[in-house]
Structure formats: C-alpha cells, structure tokens
N, C-alpha and C positions, 0 to 999 in steps of 0.2 A: 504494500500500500504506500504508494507517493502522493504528500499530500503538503500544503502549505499554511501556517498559521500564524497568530500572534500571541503572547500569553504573558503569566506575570512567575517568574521562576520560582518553587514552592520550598525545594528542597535541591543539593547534592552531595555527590557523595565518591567516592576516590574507586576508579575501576583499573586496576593495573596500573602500567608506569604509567601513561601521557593520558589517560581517557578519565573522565567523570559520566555516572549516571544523574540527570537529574527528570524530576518532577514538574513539568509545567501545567499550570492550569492555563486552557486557551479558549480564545473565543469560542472555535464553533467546532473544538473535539471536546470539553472537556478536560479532563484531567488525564494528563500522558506522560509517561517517564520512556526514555531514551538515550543512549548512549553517544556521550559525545565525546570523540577523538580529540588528541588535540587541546583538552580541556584542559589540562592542567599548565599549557605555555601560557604564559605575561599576558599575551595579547587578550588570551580567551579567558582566562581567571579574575581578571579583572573587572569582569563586568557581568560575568556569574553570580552576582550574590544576590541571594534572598530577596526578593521584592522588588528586583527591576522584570522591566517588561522588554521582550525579546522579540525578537520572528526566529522561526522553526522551522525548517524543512524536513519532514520526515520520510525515512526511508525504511521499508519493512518488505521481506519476501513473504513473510507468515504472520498471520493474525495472531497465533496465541503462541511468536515470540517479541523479547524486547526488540521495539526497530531501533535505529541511528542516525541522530539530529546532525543537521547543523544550522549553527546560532551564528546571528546577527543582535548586537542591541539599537534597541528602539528609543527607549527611555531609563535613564540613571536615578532609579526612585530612593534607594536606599540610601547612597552618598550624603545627598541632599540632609538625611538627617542624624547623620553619626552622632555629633554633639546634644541631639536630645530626644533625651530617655522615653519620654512617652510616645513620643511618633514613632522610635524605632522599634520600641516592646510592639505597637499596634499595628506595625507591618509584618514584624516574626509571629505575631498572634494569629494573625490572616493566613499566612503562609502555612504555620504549622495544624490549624484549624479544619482549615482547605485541603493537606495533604490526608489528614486523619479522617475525613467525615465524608471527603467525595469518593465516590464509584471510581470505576477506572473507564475513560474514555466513552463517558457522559455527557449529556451537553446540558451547561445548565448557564442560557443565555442570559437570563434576569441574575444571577446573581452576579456575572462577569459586570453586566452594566451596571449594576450597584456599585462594584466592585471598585470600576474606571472612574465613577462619580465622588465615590469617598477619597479616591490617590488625587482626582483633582481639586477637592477643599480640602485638603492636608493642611492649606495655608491661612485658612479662613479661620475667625475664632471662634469659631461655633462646632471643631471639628470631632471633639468630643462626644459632642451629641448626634452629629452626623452616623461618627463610629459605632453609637451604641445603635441605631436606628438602622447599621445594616448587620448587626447582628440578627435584630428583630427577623431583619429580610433573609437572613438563610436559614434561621429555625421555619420562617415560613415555606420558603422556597423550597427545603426539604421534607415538607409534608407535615409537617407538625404548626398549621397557625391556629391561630386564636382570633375570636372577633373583639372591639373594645367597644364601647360606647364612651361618648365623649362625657365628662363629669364636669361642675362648679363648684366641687367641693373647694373646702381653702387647704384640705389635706395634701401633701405633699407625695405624699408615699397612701396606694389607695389599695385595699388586700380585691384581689381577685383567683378567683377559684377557674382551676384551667385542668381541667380531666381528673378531677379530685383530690388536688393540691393545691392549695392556699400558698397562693407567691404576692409578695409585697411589692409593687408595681407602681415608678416613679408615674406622676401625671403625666409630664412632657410626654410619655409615652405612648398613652390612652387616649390623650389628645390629638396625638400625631404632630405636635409643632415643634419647634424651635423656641426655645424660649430666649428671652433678650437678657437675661441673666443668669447666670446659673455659676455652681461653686462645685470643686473636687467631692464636697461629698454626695451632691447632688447623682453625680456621673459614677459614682462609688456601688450609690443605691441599684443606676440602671445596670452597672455592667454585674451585681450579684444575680438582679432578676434574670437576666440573661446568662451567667453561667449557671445557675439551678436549673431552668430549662433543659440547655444546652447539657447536664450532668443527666437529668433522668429520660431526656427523651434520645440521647444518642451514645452518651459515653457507657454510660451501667451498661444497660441492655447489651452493650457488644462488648463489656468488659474491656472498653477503655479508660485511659486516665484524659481528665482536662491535660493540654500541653502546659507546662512549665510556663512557657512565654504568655499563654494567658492568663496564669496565674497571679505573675509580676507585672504585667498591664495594669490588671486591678487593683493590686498593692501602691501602685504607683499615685489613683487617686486616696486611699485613706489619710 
C-alpha cells in the first residue's frame, strides 16, 4: 500500500543502527506506525520529536506488516515550546493519549480537526480551556458522550450523573463557553473531570494506566 499523508508524530523509538519506528497520527489514515531509515542522522532526528507535524509517504507490500515512511517536516510545534512546562506536558499528553487510546489505522477526522484547532490557539490565553474542551471532544468522539444542559446556577463546579457516576463538572463546560476569566484551579477542576472519565471509560476497562504526561499536565495547574 503506497499512500500519502500529513500527521502530528505520537511517539518513537530506536530500530537498529540508523532506523527509528514511529507513531503518527494522520489526517485521513488515522493512526500508523512505520519505519523510518535514516532516522537517526542530524538531519532527520531533529525534527522527529513529539508533537511536530510531518508528511509521510508510506510504503507497504502487506497489510498486516509494518510499512516504511519517509518524512518531510511541515511544522516545528514542539520547539516553539521547550521553555514552558505546561504547553509542552499538553503536547506529550496529546501524543501519549493518542498513541494509547487510538485503533490502529483509523480515521478519526473530527478529532484530527480539533486537534489542528487546539496547536493553533497554543498562543491565545484562553488555551487552557481550549485544551480541556478537546479532551471533552475525544471522550466524545470515541463513543462515550454525554448530553449537558446549559445551567445559571452561581455554582462553579455542578455534580452530574453520567452512566451512574457522579462526576463534578466545571460550568464552562456545561455551558460550552469560554469564559473571560478563569484561574489554574479552575482548569484543575476540568482537567480531573476529564481524567475520571477518561480513567473508567477507557483506561480500566482495557487495563491501562493514565500516561505519566497527563498526569503532570494536571499537576501543573494545582
């Protein structure tokens, strides 16, 4: 199968002397892992890391074995934020999130475009709440949503019952907005409702763990 795409690199990992396997999540395969020659000279390692977004050429003689990329970069997403901590925990979070939860060679359009939409307000100050709002979108997008009704309570945090668990659910979120203020532990609240989710409707069940990375995301607003 030769085929053409663009994606955001999930994971990789050391294959031999000069070769790396990696992970991409792409627009319109889904999620593929590939072998790439060559990976581990200056040129190509350098712009292999976690969370930039690539093109792919894939090449494969057989369906159910690994085919063999090769990469071009597109966009340097992860550089941009070495120096701070919570932008870059919430692109390893994505990554490591994505790699653990998706199918293999899936296509799951809506969340890639959520996906593209969140790397593009990276720089906006709202982007926290961006972030937690597309967590919402891939508990939904992977089958598991919830309906909300909008509230005018003055409660902050409002309990909702979601397949017979009571999960304490920021407003901003029920509401669906952007709020024009909002504080670390605001963001604290949404990103636990969203890892409790995230822990009984996908991790238990398959006997996984939350990743590490989005564990320290979370920590990062307490």
């Amino acid at each position: 199968m030769n085929w053409e795409d663009e994606g955001y690199l999930l994971s990789k990992k050391k294959f031999r002397e000069n070769a790396v396997i990696i992970s991409v999540f792409t627009e319109k395969h889904g999620k593929v892992s590939g072998i790439v020659y060559g990976g581990t000279s200056r040129k190509i390692k350098n712009y292999l890391q976690v969370g930039n977004k690539i093109f792919i050429i894939h090449n494969s003689k057989n369906r159910n074995r690994i085919g063999y990329l090769k990469t071009e970069i597109i966009e340097a997403v992860s550089p941009r934020y070495f120096n701070d901590k919570k932008k870059s925990f919430v692109i390893l979070s994505i990554a490591d999130m994505l790699n653990s939860l998706l199918p293999d060679e899936e296509k799951y359009h809506n969340i890639y475009l959520s996906l593209n939409n969140l790397i593009k307000n990276l720089e906006v100050k709202s982007w926290p709440v961006i972030y937690s709002f597309w967590e919402v979108n891939l508990i939904k997008e992977l089958g598991f949503g919830f309906k909300t009704e909008k509230t005018n309570s003055s409660n902050e945090l409002i309990s909702m019952n979601i397949d017979n668990v009571v999960y304490r659910v920021p407003k901003f979120i029920i509401n669906e907005e952007v709020p024009d203020n909002f504080s670390d532990k605001v963001i604290n609240q949404a990103l636990a409702f969203t890892r409790n989710l995230l822990i009984n409707k996908f991790y238990t069940p398959n006997n996984l763990y939350l990743p590490r990375s989005r564990v320290v995301l979370e920590n990062c607003f307490s």
